[in-house]
Phi, psi and omega in degrees: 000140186262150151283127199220155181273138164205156170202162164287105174290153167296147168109148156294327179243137198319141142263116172323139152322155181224163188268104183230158156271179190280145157242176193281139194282125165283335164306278181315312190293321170303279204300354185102352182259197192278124175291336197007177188287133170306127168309136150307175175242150199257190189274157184299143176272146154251185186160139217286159210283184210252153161288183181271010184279354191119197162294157198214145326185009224050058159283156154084340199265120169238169183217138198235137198256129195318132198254313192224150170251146179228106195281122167199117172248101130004077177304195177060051192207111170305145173287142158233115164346087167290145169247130218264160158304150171279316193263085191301138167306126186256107144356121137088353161319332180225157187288143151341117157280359180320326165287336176287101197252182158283108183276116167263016159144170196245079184253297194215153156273200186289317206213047178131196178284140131307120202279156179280144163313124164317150201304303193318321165321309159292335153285320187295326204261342197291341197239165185284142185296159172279107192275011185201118200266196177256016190058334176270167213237130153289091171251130178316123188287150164086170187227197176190162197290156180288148186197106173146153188280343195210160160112176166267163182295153194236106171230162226186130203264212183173137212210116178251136183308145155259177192123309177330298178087023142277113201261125170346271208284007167273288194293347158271356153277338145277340235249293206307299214293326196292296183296352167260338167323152203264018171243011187243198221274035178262008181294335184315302191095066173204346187203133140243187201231184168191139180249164196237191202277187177308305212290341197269142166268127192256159158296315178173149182255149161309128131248124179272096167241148171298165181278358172303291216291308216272253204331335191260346164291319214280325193312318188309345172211042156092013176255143164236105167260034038166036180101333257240272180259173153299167159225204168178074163315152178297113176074038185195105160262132204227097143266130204281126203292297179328310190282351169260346183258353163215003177113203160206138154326126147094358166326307158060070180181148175283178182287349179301333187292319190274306191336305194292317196320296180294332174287325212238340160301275164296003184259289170349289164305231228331356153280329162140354212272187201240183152266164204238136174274128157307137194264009171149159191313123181085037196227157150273147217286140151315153169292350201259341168319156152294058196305348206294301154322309163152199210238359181040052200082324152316155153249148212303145198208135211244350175227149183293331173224144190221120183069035185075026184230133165296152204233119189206156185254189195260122182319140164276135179309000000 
């Protein structure tokens, strides 16, 4: 699979990958190590298209392993700082996003209950998200177990702005539980995933930035979400603090759902994947949709796989 900068961009009509370079990671840069280069991103892989019957199964879908590395780092961007956690992820702090399926109504998803967002989330979410942080990054202390049966490990830290008012070790007990769930992309056998402390070399990072910082991070390697949406830079999964604390309008899903939605959405790209077209009215939206937009007759859907199967749309161009 190649890596590519993507984000759900502002505008009505999908945008193609684009070739963006890497930036210096803030974390690593903080913590003492070598900021070193970011893979470039290479241009959209192609590949046939999904049939007209609707999604299939990954027939046909190939993915291709990253060819270049590439350095470009971007002055002019205040430095961010790590700040190490006080507060190791604590086991069992946030309820499982595992249940957030393809919602059908609000009651149960596609594939279970839908779990309610842990209370400290509802406390977190009662005041308006914080639109401008301290610039600096919180990483979590502590790992989590390697999770998938086969492939190599993809480990991967997590940094939350302080400012926020967000607690560290709540958003890496969703960021964990979703990627470890048996419906995101380690059902492949092909990848696993493990997230490890700040201080350790990662694959890539998570991050919960307010929207001033997650624009002025995505810009760095050429996405302008205007504040707005998520992103994803080569080694940079970028969450937009707002879109995790409310959502999108007309989503008509909890929020949990969209959370897993957006982690898997954007862990994806760094996976290599592209965006996906809803394949029809009433069907659940691929995760690679830009659902963020809206769902075009889909229904909202929170995973890469569904009934042990890749669940995919037709690329969008």
């Amino acid at each position: 699979m190649r890596p590519s900068a993507a984000s759900d961009r502002p505008g009505p009509a999908a945008v193609p990958t684009r070739r963006y370079g890497g930036t210096a990671d803030p974390l690593s840069r903080a913590s003492g190590g070598s900021a070193g280069p970011s893979p470039e991103c290479a241009g959209p892989a192609g590949g046939p298209p999904v049939g007209a019957s609707g999604p299939v199964a990954g027939a046909g879908r190939r993915r291709v392993r990253p060819v270049a590395l590439a350095a470009l780092l971007v002055a002019g961007v205040a430095t961010l700082v790590l700040v190490r956690s006080a507060t190791p992820t604590a086991p069992g702090t946030v309820a499982p996003t595992g249940g957030a399926g393809a919602y059908s109504g609000p009651e149960t998803g596609a594939h279970g209950p839908v779990p309610e967002p842990p209370s400290e989330t509802d406390d977190q979410r009662s005041a308006a998200p914080v639109e401008r942080g301290s610039g600096r990054f919180v990483a979590v202390a502590g790992g989590s177990p390697v999770a998938g049966t086969g492939g190599p490990v993809h480990r991967y830290r997590v940094g939350v702005e302080a400012g926020t008012g967000q607690d560290p070790a709540v958003f890496a007990a969703a960021v964990d539980a979703t990627l470890a769930d048996p419906r995101s992309w380690i059902a492949s056998g092909e990848l696993r995933v493990q997230r490890v402390a700040g201080a350790e070399a990662a694959d890539f990072t998570v991050y919960l930035a307010t929207s001033f910082t997650s624009e002025r991070m995505c810009a760095e390697g050429g996405l302008h979400t205007a504040g707005y949406t998520s992103c994803r830079l080569p080694g940079k999964v970028i969450i937009n603090l707002d879109r995790w604390l409310t959502a999108v309008p007309d989503y008509a899903a909890p929020l949990a759902v969209y959370q897993a939605y957006v982690i898997n959405h954007e862990v994806g790209h760094e996976f290599g994947e592209l965006h996906e077209a809803c394949p029809g009215p009433g069907r659940p939206a691929p995760v690679m949709q830009q659902q963020t937009y809206g769902l075009a007759g889909c229904v909202a859907n929170a995973w890469p796989y569904l009934d042990g199967r890749r669940y995919a749309g037709d690329l969008v161009p």
